[in-house]
C-alpha positions in Angstrom: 24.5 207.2 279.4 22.3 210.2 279.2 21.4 210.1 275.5 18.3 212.5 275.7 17.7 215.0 272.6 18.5 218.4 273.1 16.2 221.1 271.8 17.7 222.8 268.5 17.8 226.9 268.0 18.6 229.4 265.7 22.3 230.2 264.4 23.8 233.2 265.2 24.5 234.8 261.6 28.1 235.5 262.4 30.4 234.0 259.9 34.2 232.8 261.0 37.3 233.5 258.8 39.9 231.5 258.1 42.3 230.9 261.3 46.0 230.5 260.6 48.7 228.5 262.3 52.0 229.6 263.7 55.8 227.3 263.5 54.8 225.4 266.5 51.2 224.3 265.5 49.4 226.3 267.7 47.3 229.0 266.6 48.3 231.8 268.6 45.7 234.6 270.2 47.6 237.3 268.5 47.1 235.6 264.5 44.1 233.3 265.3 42.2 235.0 262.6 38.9 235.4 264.3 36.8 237.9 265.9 34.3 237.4 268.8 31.1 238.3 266.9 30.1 240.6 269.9 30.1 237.9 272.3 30.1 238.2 276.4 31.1 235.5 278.9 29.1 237.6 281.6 26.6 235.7 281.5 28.1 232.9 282.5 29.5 229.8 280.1 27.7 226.4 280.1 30.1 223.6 278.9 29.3 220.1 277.5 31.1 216.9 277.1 30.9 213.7 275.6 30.0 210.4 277.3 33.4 209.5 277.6 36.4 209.7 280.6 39.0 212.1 278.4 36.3 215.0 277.4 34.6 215.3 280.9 38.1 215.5 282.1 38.8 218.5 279.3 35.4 220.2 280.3 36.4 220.2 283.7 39.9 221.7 282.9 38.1 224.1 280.4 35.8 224.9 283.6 39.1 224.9 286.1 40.4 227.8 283.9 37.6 230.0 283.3 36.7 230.3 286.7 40.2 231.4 287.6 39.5 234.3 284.6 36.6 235.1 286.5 34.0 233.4 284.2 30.9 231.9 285.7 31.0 228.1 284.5 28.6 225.5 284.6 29.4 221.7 283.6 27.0 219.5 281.3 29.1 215.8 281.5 28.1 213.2 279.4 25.6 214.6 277.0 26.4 212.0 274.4 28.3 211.7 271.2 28.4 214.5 268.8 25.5 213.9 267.1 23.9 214.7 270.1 26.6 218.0 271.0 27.0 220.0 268.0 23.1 220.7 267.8 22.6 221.3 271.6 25.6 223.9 270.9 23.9 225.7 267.9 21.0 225.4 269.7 22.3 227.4 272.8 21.9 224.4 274.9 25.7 224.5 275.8 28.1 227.2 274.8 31.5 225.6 274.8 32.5 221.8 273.7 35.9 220.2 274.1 36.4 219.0 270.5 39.2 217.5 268.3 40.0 218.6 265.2 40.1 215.1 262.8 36.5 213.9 264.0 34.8 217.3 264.3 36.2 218.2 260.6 35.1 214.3 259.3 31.8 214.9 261.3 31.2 218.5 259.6 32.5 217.7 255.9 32.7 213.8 255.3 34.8 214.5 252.2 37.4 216.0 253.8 41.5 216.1 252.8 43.1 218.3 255.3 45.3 216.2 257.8 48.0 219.5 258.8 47.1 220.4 261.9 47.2 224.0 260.2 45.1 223.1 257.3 42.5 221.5 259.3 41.9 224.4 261.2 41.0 226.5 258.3 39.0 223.5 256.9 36.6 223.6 259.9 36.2 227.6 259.7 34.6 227.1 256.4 32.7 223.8 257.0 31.4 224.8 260.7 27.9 226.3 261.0 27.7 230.3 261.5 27.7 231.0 264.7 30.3 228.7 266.2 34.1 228.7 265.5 36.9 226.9 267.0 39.9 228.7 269.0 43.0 227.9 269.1 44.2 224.2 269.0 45.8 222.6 272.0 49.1 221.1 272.0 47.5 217.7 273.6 45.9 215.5 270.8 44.0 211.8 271.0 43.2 209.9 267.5 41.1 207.3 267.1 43.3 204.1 267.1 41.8 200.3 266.2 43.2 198.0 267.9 43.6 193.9 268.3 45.1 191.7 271.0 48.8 190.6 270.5 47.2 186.8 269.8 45.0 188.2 267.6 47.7 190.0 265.1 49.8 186.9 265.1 47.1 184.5 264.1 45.9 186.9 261.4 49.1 188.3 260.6 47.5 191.5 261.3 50.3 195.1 261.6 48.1 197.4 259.4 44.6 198.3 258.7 45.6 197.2 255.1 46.1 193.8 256.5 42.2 193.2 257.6 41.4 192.6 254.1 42.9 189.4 254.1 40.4 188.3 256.7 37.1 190.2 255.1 33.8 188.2 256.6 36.1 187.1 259.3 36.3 189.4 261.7 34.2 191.2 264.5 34.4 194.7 265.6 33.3 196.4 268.5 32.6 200.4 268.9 30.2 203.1 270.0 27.4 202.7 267.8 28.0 205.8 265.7 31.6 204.5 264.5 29.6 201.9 262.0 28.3 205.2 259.8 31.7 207.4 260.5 34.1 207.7 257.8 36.4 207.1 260.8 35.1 203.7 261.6 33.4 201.4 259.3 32.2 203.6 256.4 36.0 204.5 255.6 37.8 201.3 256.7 35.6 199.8 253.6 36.2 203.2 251.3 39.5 203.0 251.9 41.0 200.1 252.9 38.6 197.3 251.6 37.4 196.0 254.7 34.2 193.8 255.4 33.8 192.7 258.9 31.6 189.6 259.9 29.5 191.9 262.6 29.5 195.0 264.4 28.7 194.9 267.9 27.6 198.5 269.2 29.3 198.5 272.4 31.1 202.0 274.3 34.1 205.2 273.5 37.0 203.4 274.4 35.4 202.3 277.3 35.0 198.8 279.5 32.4 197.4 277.1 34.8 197.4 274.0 37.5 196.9 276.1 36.2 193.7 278.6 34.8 192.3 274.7 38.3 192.3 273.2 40.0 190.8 276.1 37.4 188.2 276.5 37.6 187.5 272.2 34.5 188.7 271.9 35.6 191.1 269.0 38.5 191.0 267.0 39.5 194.6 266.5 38.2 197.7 268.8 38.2 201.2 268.1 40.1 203.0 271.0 41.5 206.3 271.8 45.6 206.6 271.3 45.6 208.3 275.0 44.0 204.9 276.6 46.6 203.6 279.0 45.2 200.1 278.8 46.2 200.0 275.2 50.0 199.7 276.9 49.1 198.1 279.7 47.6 195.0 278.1 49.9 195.2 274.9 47.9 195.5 272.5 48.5 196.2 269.3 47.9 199.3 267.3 47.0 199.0 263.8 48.8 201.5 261.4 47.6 203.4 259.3 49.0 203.6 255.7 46.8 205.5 253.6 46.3 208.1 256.5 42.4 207.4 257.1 42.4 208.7 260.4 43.1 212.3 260.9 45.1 214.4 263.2 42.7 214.9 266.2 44.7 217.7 268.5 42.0 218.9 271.4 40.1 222.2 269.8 37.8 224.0 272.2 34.4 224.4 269.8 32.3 227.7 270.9 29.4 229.6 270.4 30.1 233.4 269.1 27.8 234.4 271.6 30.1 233.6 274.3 33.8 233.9 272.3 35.3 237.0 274.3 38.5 238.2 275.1 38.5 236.1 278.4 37.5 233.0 277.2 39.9 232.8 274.5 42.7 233.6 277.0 42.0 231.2 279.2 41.6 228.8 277.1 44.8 229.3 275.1 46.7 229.2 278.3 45.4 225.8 279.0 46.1 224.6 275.2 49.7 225.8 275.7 50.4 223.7 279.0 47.9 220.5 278.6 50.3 217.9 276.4 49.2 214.5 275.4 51.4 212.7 278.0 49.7 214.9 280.7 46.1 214.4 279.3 47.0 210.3 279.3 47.7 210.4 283.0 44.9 212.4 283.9 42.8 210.1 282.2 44.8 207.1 284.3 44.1 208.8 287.3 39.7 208.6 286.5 39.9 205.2 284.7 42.3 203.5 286.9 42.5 204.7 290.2 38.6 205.8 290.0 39.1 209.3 291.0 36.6 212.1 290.2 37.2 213.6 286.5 36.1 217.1 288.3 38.8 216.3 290.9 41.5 215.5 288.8 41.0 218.6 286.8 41.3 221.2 289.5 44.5 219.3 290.9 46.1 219.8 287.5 45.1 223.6 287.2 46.3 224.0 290.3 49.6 222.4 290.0 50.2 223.9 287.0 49.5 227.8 287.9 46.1 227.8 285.6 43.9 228.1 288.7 
């Protein structure tokens, strides 16, 4: 994966209100609480995505639409993890970053309460940077899920994250290498929960690393996405989550003020009103599974669905 450091930059010295959220949990263009800081799409908007199959897919789709609004679009896949993202995006290395609204918030503000899908978006309006804001959320959303095979939950006795502190020191968990410092991950499993594992093994985003390691019993539990169709397909077993550690995570698209104009935001809140978590899981099939181009797969979509 292409890991390399982006240069940092300046923030813009715009500040972003408070958004608020209508009856159906999406924050609608007409109420969504923030103004565009003066910023132009002519230009041109370059978009960035993480190193894993769901957001290239997104920045594709995010791409698909703005081009059909007449905005100049250029695709950055598989920059990294966020760590790498959010300062390539205050630096003006990227302008626009599929995001979800959980991790970004957790990332931003590690001490975090807000799980409403309503309250989170506020929560990030105060804790993000100025000079980026978030638009309105999506009605498609992808949480962080850990996971162990059906063997392993009946030899552990394992239904709920609660339940791995029975086996503390026993244990092995595999994840992307940030996940061990993420209160989403290790850092709150422990906080919260209780839980000591006997090793971390830094392995990929839902991806075949983790996933060839837990069939082969290399780990115990992985750290997946919810929208992974081989979490299904395999039957494995989704860990609950009882004290609510993991946050809602609907798709947010994360931008720069300087490119936050009227166009954008339309487009953008046409696709959030269309895209829904079943849809995003197939597309995500369709690049994991059947191997087909995430760029392809997006423009079929648009098209099918009247956004392109």
């Amino acid at each position: 994966m292409n890991r390399r450091t982006l240069l940092g930059g300046l923030f813009a010295a715009a500040s972003v209100p408070a958004l608020s959220a209508c009856a159906s949990g999406i924050t609608t263009l007409d109420n969504q609480g923030t103004t565009s800081g003066g910023g132009s799409s002519k230009g041109g908007v370059t978009i960035g995505t993480a190193n894993f199959t769901e957001n290239q897919v997104l920045g594709y789709l995010y791409a698909a639409v703005l081009t059909a609004a007449g905005v100049q679009t250029n695709v950055r896949p598989n920059l990294g993890t966020r760590e790498i993202l959010i300062p390539a995006i205050k630096g003006g290395d990227i302008d626009l970053l599929p995001e979800y609204q959980g991790a970004l918030l957790h990332y931003l503000d590690p001490k975090a309460t807000a799980t409403e899908e309503g309250e989170m978006q506020n929560a990030l309006t105060v804790a993000l940077p100025a000079g980026l804001q978030v638009l309105p959320y999506g009605m498609a959303e992808d949480s962080d899920a850990f996971v162990v095979t059906r063997e392993t939950a009946k030899k552990y006795g394992l239904t709920s994250l609660a339940d791995l502190k029975k086996q503390n020191g026993k244990l092995v968990i595999g994840a992307a290498p940030e996940v061990k410092k993420r209160q989403v991950g290790v850092v709150g499993l422990k906080d919260v929960y209780g839980v000591e594992f006997k090793e971390f093994k830094s392995l990929d985003s839902s991806g075949p690393l983790v996933k060839g390691a837990l069939k082969k019993g290399d780990v115990d539990v992985a750290n997946l996405f919810t929208t992974d169709t081989d979490i299904q397909a395999n039957d494995w077993v989704v860990l609950t989550d009882p004290e609510n550690l993991i946050p809602g995570q609907h798709v947010v698209p994360l931008i720069a003020d300087r490119k936050a104009d009227s166009a954008v935001r339309k487009a953008l809140a046409r696709l959030g009103n269309v895209l829904t978590t079943a849809q995003l899981t197939e597309l995500n099939r369709q690049v994991d599974k059947d191997k087909k181009d995430p760029e392809d797969v997006a423009n079929a979509y648009a098209k099918q669905h009247g956004l392109a």
